[in-house]
C-alpha positions as CSV (number, residue, x, y, z in Angstrom):
1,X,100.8,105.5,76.5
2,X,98.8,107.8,78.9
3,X,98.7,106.1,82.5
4,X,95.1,104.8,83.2
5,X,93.1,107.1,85.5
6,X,92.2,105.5,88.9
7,X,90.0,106.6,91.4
8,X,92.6,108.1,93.7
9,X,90.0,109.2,96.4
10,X,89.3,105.5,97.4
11,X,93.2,105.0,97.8
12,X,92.9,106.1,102.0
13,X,97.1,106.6,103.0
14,X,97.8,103.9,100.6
15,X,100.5,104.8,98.1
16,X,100.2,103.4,94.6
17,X,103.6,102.7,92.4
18,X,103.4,102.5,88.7
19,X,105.5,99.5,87.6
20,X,105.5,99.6,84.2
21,X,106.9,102.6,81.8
22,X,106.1,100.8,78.1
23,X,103.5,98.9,76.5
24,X,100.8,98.6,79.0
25,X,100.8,100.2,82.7
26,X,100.6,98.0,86.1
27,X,99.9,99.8,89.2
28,X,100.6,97.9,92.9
29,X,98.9,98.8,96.4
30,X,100.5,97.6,98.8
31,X,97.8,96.8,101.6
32,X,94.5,97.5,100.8
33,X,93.1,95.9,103.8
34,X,94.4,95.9,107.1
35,X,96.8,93.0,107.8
36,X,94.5,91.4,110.3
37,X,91.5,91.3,108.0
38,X,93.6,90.1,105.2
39,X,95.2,87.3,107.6
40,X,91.2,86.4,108.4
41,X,90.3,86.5,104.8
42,X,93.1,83.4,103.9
43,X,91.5,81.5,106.1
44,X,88.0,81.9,105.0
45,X,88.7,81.0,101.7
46,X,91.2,78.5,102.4
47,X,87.8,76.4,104.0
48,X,85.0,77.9,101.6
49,X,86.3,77.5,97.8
50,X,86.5,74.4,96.2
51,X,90.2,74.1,95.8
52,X,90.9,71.4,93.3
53,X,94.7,70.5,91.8
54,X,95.5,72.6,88.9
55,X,95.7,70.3,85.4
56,X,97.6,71.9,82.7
57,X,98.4,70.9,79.1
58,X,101.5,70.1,78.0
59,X,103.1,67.9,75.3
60,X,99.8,66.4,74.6
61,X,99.2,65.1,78.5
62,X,97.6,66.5,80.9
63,X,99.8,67.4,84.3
64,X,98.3,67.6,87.4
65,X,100.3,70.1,89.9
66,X,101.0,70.5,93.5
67,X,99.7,73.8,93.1
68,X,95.7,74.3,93.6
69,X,92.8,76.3,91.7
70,X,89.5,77.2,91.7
71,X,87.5,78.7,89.2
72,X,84.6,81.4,90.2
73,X,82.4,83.5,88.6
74,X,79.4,84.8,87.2
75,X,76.6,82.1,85.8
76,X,77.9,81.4,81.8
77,X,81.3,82.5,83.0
78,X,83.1,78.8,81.7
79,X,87.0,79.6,80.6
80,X,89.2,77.8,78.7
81,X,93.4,77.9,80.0
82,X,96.5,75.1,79.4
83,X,93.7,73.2,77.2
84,X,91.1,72.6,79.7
85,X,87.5,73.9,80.6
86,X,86.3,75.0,83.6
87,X,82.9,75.5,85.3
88,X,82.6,78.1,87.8
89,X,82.1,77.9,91.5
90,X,79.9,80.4,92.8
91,X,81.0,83.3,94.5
92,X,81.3,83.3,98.7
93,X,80.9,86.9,100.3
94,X,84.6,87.2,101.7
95,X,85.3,87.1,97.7
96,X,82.6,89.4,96.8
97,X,83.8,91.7,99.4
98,X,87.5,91.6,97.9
99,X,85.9,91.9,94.5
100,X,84.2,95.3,95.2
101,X,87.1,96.7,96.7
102,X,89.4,95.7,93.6
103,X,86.5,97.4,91.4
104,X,86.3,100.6,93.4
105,X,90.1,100.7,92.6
106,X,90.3,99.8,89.2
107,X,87.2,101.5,88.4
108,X,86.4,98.2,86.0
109,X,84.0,95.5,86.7
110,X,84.4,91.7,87.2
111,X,82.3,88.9,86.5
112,X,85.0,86.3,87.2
113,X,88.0,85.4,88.9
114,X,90.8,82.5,88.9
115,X,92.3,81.7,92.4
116,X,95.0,80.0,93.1
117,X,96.6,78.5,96.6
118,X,100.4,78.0,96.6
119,X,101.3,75.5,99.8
120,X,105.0,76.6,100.2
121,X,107.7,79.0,97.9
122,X,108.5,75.5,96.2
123,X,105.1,76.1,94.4
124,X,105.0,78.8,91.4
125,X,103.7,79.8,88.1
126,X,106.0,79.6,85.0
127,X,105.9,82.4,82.6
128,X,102.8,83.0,80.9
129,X,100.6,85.7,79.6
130,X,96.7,86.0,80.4
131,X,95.2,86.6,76.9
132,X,93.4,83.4,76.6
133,X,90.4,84.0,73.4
134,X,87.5,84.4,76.7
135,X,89.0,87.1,78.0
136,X,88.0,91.0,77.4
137,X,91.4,92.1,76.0
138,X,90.1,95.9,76.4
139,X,89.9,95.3,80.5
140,X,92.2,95.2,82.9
141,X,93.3,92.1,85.3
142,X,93.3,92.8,89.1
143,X,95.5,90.4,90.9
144,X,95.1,90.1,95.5
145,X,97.5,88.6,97.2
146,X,96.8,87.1,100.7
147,X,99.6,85.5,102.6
148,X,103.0,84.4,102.0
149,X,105.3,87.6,100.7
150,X,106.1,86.6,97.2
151,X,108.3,87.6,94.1
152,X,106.7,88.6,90.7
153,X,108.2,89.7,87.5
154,X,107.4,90.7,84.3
155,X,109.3,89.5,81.1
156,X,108.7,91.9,78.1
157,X,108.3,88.9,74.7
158,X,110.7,91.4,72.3
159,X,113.7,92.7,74.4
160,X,113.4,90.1,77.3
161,X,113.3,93.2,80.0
162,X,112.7,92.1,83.2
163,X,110.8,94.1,86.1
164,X,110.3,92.0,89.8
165,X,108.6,93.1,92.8
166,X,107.1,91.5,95.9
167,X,103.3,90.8,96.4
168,X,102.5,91.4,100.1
169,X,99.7,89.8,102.1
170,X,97.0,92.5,101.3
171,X,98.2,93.7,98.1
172,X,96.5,94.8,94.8
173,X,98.3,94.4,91.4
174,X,96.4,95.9,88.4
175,X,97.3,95.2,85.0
176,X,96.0,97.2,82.2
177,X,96.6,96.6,78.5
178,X,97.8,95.8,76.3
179,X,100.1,94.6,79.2
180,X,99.0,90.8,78.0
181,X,100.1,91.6,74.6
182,X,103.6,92.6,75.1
183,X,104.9,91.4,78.9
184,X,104.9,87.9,80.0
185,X,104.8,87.5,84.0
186,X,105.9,84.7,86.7
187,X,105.4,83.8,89.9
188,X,108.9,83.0,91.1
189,X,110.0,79.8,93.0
190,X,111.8,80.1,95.8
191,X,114.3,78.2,99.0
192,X,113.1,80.3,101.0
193,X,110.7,79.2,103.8
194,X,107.2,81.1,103.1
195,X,103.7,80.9,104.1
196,X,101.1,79.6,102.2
197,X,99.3,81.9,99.5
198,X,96.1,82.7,97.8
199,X,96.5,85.1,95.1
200,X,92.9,86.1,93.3
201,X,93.2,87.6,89.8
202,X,90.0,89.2,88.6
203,X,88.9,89.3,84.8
204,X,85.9,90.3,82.3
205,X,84.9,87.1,80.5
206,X,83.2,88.1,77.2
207,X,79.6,86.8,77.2
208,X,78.4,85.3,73.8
């Protein structure tokens, strides 16, 4: 598969690494604001979004997790994940400003976006793909990191490959498809003491 075409003009001295070689491409920036700004950003949204704990499906119950969300988005923009709806919040300016940089990037356009605030590296997400029926499968997800220094990794579903790296406090992971289709990724646990972290992962819901 051909490697997606990004607009490398708005890059600045960033340098972008391709992750993935097979099935689906994922490239990561490294810092795409300064780490000052992105330090200011966490706190904004840490006190303007509607954090809420995270309520997930499983075995028939519904578990509530140390780990919070909030959903924002787009009027109509309601999704469906773990067997429960959500509304969305509306969006703030510090995540409309992070929005339009991850578009300029991606060269794709958003009308959502699923945050999440880990407390600590006790907090994680298990492995899981992002292809829930609302999303445009044909669009890529762009994922910001802000805060804590964390480990992701891919999981392919056939051979069980495995690719990690660390998500930096500024960073920009895009994922293109049919990544969903054939990788399964995590956000890793971890002993290690770590700041809190808001990661922000940007989606097309398809509108009826």
């Amino acid at each position: 598969m051909n490697t997606p075409d990004l607009p490398f003009e708005d890059l600045g001295s960033n340098s972008l690494i391709s992750v993935l070689t097979r099935d689906g491409q994922a490239h990561y920036l490294s810092a795409i604001f300064p780490q000052d700004q992105s330090n200011e950003l966490l706190q904004i949204l840490i006190r303007s979004v509607l954090w809420q704990p995270d309520q997930v499906m499983m075995f028939g119950k519904v578990v509530t997790t140390r780990r919070k969300v909030a959903w924002i988005g787009d009027p109509d923009c309601s999704y469906t994940y773990s067997g429960i709806e959500r509304q969305p919040q509306a969006w703030t300016p510090a995540l409309l400003l992070i929005k339009a940089k991850a578009e300029a990037l991606s060269g794709c356009q958003f009308n959502s976006c699923l945050a999440n605030l880990y407390h600590s590296g006790d907090e994680g997400m298990g492995w899981h793909s992002d292809n829930e029926k609302e999303l445009d499968s044909n669009m890529p997800i762009a994922s910001f990191s802000l805060g804590g220094r964390r480990k992701f990794a891919f999981r392919h579903r056939e051979d069980q490959e495995t690719v990690s790296l660390f998500l930096e406090n500024g960073s920009l992971l895009i994922m293109h498809p049919p990544i969903q289709e054939y990788w399964r990724h995590s956000l890793l646990k971890t002993k290690t003491l770590v700041a809190p972290r808001i990661n922000l992962t940007f989606r097309k819901i398809q509108l009826a």
